[in-house]
C-alpha positions as a printed Julia matrix, in Angstrom:
318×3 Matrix{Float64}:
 50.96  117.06  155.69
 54.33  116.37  153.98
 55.83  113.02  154.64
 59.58  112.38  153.77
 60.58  108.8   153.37
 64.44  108.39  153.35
 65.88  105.07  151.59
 62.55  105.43  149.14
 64.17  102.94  146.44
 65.05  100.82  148.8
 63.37   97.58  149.68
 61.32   98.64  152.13
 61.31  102.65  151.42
 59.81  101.65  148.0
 56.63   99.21  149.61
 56.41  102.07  152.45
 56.33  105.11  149.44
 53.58  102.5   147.75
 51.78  102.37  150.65
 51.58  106.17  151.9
 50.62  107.27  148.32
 47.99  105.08  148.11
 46.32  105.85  151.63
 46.09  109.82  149.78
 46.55  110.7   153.27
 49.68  113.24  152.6
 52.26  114.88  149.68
 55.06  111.95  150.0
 59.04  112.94  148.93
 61.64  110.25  148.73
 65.19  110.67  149.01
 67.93  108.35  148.26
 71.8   107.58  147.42
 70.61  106.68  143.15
 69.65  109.47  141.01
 66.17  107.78  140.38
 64.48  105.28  142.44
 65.81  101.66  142.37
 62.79   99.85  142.12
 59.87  101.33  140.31
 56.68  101.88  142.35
 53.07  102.09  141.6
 52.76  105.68  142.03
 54.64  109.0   140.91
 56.51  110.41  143.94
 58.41  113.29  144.5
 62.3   112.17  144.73
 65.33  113.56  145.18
 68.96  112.24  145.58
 70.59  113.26  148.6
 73.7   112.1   150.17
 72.85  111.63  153.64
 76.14  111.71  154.91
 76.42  114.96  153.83
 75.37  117.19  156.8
 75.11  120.51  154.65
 73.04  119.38  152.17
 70.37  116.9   154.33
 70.35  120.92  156.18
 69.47  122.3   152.8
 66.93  119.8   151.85
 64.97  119.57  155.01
 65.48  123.48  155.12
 63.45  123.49  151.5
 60.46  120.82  152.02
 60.1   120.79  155.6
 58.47  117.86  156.17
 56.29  117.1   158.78
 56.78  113.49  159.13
 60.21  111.78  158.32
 60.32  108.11  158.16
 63.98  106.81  158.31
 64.74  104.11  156.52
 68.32  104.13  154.37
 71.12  102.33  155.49
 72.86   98.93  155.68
 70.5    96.59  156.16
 72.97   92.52  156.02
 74.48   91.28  159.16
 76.97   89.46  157.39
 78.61   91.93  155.03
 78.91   94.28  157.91
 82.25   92.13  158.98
 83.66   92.99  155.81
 82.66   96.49  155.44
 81.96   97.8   159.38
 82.97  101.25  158.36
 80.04  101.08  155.24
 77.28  100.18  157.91
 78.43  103.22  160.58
 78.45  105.44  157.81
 74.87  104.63  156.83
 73.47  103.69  159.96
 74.6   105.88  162.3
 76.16  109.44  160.41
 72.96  109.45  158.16
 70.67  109.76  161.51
 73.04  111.8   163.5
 72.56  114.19  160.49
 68.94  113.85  160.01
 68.34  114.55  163.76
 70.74  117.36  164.03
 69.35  118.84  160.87
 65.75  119.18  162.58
 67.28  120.38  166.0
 68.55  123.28  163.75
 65.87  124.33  161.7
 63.47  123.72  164.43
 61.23  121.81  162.59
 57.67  120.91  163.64
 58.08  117.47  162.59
 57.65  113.21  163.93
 60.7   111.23  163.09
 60.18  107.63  162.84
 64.09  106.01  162.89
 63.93  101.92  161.85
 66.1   100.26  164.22
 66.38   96.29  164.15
 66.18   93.79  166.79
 69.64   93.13  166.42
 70.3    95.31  168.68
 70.1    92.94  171.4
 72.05   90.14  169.34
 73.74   87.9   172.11
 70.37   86.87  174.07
 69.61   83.77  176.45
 66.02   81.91  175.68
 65.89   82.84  179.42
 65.08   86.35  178.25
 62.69   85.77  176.06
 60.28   87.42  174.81
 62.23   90.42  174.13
 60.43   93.59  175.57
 61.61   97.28  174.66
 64.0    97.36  178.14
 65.96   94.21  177.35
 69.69   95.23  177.12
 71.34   96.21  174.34
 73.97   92.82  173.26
 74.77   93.54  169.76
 76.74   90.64  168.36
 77.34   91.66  164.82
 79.04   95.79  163.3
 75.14   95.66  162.12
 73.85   94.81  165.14
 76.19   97.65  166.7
 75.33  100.77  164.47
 71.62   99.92  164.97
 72.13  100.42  168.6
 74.26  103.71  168.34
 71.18  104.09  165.78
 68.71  103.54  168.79
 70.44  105.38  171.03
 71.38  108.22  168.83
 67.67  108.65  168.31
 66.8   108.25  171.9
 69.41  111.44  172.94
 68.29  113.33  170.98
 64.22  113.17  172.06
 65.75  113.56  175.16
 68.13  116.37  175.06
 66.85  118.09  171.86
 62.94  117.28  173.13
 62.12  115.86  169.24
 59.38  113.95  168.34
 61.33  110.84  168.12
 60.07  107.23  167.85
 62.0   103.99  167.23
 60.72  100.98  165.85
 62.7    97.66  165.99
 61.47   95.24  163.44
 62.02   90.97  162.87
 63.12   89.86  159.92
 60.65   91.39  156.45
 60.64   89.58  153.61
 59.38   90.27  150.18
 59.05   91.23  146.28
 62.68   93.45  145.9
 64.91   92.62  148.88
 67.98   91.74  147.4
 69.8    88.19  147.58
 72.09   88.87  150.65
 68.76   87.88  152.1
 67.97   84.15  152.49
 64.33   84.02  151.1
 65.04   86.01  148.0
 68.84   84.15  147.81
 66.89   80.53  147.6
 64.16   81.99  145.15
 66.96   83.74  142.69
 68.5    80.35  142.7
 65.22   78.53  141.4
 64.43   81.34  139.07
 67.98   81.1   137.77
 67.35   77.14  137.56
 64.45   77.41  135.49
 65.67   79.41  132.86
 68.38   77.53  132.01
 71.04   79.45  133.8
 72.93   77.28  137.19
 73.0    73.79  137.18
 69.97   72.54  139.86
 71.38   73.06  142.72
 70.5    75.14  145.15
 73.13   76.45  147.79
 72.59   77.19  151.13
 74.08   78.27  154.85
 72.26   76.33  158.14
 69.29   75.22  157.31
 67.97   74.77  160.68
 68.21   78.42  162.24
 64.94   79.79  163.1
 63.44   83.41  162.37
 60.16   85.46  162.55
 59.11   86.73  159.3
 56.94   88.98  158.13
 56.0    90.55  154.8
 57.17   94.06  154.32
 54.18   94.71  152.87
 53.04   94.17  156.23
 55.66   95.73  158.2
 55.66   99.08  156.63
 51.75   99.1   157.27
 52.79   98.95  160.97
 54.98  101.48  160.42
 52.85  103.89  158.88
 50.66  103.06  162.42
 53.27  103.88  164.87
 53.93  107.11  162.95
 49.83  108.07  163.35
 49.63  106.56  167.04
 52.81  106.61  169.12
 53.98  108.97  171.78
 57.13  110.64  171.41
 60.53  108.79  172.81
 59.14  105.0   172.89
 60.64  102.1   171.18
 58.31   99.88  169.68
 59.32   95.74  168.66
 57.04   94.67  165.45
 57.36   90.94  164.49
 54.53   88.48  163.04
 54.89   86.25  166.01
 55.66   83.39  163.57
 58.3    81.79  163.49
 60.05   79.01  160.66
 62.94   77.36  160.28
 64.72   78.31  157.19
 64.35   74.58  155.8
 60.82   75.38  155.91
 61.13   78.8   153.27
 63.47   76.6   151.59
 61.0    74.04  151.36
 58.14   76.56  150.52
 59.74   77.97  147.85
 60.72   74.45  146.1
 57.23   73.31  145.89
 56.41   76.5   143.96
 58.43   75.27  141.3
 58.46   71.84  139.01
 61.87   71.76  138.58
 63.94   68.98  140.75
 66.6    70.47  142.22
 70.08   69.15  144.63
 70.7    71.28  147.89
 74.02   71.96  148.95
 75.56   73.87  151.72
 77.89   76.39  150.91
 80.37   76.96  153.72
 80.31   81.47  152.44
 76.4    81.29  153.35
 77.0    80.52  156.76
 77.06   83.18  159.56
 79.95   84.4   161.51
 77.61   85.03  164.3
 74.6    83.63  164.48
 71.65   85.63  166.76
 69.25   82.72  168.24
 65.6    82.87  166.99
 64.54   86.05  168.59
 60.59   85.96  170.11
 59.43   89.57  170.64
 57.4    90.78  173.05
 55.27   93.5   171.12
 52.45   93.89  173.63
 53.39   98.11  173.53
 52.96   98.5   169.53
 49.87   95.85  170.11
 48.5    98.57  172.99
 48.42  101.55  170.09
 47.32   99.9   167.27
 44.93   97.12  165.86
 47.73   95.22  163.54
 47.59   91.95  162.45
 49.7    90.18  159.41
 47.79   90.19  156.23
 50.09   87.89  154.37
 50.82   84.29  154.93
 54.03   83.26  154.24
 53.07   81.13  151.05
 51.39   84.15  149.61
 54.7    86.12  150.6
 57.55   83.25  149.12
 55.05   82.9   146.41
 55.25   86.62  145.05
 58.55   86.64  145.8
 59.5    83.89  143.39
 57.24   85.56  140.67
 58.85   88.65  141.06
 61.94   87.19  141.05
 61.25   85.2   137.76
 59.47   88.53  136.29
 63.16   90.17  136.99
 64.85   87.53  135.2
 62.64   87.55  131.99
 63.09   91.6   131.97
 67.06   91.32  132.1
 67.29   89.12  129.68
């Protein structure tokens, strides 16, 4: 059993590479847009730099390994940089799967794609349609929010027309050790590493406060992952979320009494969202139906390691 993990440097491609090599299960491969991973993992793994926009040569490398799982995970991954850079999120959204999923159709591979959608793919939702199940219409409200659904869909045609062993999974917000700080959680805990060293004035600068979000660890969320690809029929969409939900003044306040330091918060009128998507509650009753998942982390445990590996970052730049 070869698995191929696309985006393996990533944030979550480098917990999900973690996690695969530890289970001993399968030969893992990574692929990526760096020459060598960006964040270094537990394990040695087999990686090679691809350009995934590049039809030819995703052809060539699939041609050479041919893996019998794929789990996709590169792309754009921030709503709000996608209104300054659509054109950089369609690119590595939506061209990387087309040629992932074309490259199989043509070599006929015997092989399970798993494609990582979002649930921002049904954005602009009324609390009258909530929980979100798997047929709730498509309402993207953000470019990211719209190349995940081409994403979705892309992935959906071609089970359908090309009969692949397709699955999509459309995960809540993961949070964790090496997401970068376009991300609220690791944005506040940057700040407050940066504040103990010595290295911003203590203040802390922040968008709306009072939005609320379902979080879960990634350390978590690539464990369900890893289920779906074991357990799941081919052409279903699957929603993952913790079920728990927090306002972002409560990470904020997490993260603040982790740390000894007194700090000022201040909005910052660049942190705020053009759109914002109301707190999503998903309905994940058909991933609950194939597999036994629960969270493992709590969210102090998961702001906690966050800040340390935040601070550990600091210390080894410096």
């Amino acid at each position: 059993m070869l698995s191929l993990i696309t985006g393996a440097g990533g944030f979550a491609g480098s917990h999900l590479s973690e996690y695969l090599l530890s289970q001993n299960l399968s030969s893992v491969w990574g692929c990526g847009k760096s020459s060598k991973l960006k964040h270094k993992i537990e394990f040695d793994m087999n990686y090679r730099c691809i350009d995934l926009t590049d039809s030819s040569a995703v052809i060539t490398f699939l041609d050479e390994i041919r893996p019998n799982q794929i789990y996709h995970l590169a792309g754009q991954a921030t709503v709000h940089t996608s209104w300054t850079n659509p054109m950089a999120h369609f690119d590595s959204n939506v061209y990387t799967t087309l040629n992932i999923l074309d490259a199989v159709s043509k070599l006929k591979l015997n092989c399970k794609i798993l494609v990582v959608t979002s649930m921002e793919v049904y954005g602009d939702i009324s609390t009258y349609n909530m929980p979100i199940k798997e047929n709730s219409s498509f309402r993207p409200n953000s470019p990211y929010g719209a190349s995940k659904a081409s994403q979705d869909l892309l992935a959906q045609s071609y089970g359908i027309g090309h009969k692949l062993n397709v699955v999509r999974v459309r995960p809540l917000n993961h949070i964790g050790p090496r997401q970068n700080d376009q991300f609220v959680a690791t944005a506040f805990a940057r700040q407050i590493a940066q504040i103990e060293e010595g290295l911003q004035p203590p203040n802390i600068m922040v968008g709306n406060l009072s939005a609320s979000r379902d979080f879960t660890d990634v350390r978590d969320m690539v464990r369900a992952y890893s289920l779906v690809m074991e357990h799941s029929k081919p052409g279903i969409a699957y929603n993952i979320a913790s079920g728990n939900s927090y306002t972002i003044q409560e990470i904020l306040d997490i993260l603040i009494s982790l740390t000894n330091i007194n700090v000022t918060v201040k909005v910052d009128p660049n942190r705020v969202r053009k759109s914002n998507t109301p707190a999503l509650i998903a309905d994940c009753s058909e991933f609950n139906k194939i597999a036994d998942w629960k969270p493992k982390y709590p969210i102090q445990q998961t702001l906690s390691d966050l800040l340390d590996y935040e601070r550990k970052q600091l210390n080894n730049n410096n």
